[in-house]
N, C-alpha and C positions, 0 to 999 in steps of 0.2 A: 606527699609532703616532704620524703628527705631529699626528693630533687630538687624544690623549691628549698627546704633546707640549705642543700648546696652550692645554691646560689645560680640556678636556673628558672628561668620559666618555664611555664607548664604548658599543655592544650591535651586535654584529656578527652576520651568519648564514653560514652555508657550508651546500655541497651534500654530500659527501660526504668530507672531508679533515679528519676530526675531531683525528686529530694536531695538524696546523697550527692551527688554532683553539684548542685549550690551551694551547698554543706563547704565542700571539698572547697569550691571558688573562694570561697572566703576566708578558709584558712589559709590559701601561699596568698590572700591578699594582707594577711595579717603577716606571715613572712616576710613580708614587703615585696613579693613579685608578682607579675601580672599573670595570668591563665584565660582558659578560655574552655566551655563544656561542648561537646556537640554529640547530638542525641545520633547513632552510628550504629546499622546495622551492615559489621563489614563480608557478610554475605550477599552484602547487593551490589555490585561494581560500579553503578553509578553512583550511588552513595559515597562510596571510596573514593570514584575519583574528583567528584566535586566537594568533598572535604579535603584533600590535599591541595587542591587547584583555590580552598577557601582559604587556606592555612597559609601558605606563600603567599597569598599575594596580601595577607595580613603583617604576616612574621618575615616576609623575604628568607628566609631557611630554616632546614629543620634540622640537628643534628645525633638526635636519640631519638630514637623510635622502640619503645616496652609491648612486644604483645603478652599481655595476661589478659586475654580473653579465655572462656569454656564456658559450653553448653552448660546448662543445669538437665543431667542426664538420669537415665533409669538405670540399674545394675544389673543388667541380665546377664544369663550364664549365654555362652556363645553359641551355643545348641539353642537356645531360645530369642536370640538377636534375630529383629524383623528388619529387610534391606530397607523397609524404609526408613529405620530406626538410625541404621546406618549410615545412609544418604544426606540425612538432615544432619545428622552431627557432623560428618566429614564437609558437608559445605557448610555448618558455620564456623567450625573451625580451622582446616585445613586448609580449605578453598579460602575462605575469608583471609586467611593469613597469605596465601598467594597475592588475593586483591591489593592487600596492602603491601607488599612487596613491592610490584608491579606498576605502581603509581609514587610509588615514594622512592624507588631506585635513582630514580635522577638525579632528586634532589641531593638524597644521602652522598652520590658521588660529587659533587660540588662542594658539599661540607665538608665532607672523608669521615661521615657518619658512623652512629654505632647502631646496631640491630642487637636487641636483647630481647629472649622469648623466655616466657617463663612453663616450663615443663615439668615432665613428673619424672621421680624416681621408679616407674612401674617401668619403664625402658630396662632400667636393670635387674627387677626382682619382681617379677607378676604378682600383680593383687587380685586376689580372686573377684572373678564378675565386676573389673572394671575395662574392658576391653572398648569402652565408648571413651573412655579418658585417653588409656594410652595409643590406641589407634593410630586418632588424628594427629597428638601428639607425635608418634615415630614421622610420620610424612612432615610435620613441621621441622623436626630435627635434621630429617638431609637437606631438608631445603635452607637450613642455617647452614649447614654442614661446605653446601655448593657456594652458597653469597660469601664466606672467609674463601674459599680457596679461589674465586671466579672475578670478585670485587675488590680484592684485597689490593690489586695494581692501581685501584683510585684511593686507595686510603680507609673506606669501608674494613670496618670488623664486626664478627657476629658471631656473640657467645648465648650460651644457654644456662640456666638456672632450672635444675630438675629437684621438684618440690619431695618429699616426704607428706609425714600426717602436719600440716600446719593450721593452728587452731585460729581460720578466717577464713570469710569469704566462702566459695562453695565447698569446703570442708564441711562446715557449718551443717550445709542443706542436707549432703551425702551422707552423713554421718546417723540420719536416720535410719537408714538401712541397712546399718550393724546394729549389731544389739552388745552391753555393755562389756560381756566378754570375748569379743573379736577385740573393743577398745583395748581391752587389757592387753591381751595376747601380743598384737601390734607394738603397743608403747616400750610390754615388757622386752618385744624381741629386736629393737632397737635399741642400741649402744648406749646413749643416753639416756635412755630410759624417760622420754617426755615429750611432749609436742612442740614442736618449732610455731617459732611465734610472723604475728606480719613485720614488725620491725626488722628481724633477722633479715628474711627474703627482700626488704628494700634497701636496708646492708649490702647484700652481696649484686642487688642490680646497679644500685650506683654507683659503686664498685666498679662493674663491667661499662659501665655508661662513661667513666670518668677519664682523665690523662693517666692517671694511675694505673691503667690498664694499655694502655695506647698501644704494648709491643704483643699484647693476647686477642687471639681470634682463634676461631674454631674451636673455641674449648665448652666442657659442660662440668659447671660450678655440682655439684649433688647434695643440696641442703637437704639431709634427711634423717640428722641425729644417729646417723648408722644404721638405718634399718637394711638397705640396698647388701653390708656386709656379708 
């Protein structure tokens, strides 16, 4: 919504929550912009690339591209992480984030697009028994890391937003696997002492999406209320 806010159209994808996604369409249509949903699993590359190849020849370009995708994952200790466990996350996350890279790079250099991936703060401070979150997560960061230093001669920029504890989305789900004094412990040993909200995190993406950013690339925003400290 604060893209459409800001005076963009949308085209969004989901995995399986087609409610929410209608939901969604009709709110930037009440913003008064256009959008468009497409149900995307971008661990399949044909999927990927016949929604970009849907997308242009819809929209004729694309100039922001957001991955916040993540698995809805199990928290095992890494002495107990089964490689198949491993396999399926890293290709829908990691892999998946290539796919789209990989089909959408053209485009973004004809626009001089922006790449924004929304990441975790476990890059700098390990959370115990999430090694399926930050994993995928580090392989998506060089690979933002190489598109600012390798793209950057077409106009392309690609920053990162590394999440904290943020009270949405699959925090939500994760959140059952602590029990209420990790919450504490957590909240207390961060600086601000409280959960980051979704507004924030679409703050700091439009942010990196926007001209207001035009002279940043390669950077990594770390919304985390200080816990990373």
């Amino acid at each position: 919504m604060k893209l459409a806010e800001a005076g963009s159209d949308v085209a969004f994808t989901y995995r399986t929550n087609e409610t929410k996604a209608e939901e969604l369409v009709g709110k930037v249509a009440d913003a008064g912009k256009k959008s468009a949903s497409y149900c995307l699993a971008i661990d399949d590359e044909s999927q990927v690339k016949e929604f970009f190849a849907d997308l242009i020849s819809k929209s004729g370009s694309v100039h922001t591209i957001i991955n916040a995708s993540g698995a809805s994952i199990s928290m095992p200790w890494i002495s107990e992480l089964k490689p198949e466990q491993w396999r399926s996350v890293m290709d829908s996350d990691a892999n998946g984030f290539f796919n789209i890279v990989h089909y959408s790079l053209p485009h973004m250099r004809k626009s001089a697009g922006s790449y924004v991936a929304i990441s975790t703060a476990g890059l700098k401070r390990w959370p115990t028994r999430d090694v399926l979150s930050v994993a995928p997560k580090a392989a998506i960061h060089a690979l933002m890391t190489g598109i600012a230093r390798e793209e950057g001669r077409f106009g392309v920029r690609a920053n990162t937003v590394a999440l904290g504890l943020i009270d949405a989305g699959l925090f939500r789900k994760l959140a059952d696997h602590y029990d209420d004094r990790y919450m504490s412990a957590a909240i207390q040993n961060s600086a601000l002492k409280r959960l980051g909200t979704a507004d924030e995190v679409a703050d700091a993406v439009v942010f990196f999406a926007s001209d207001r950013a035009r002279f940043v690339t390669g950077q990594t925003l770390t919304l985390d209320g200080g816990f990373s400290l």
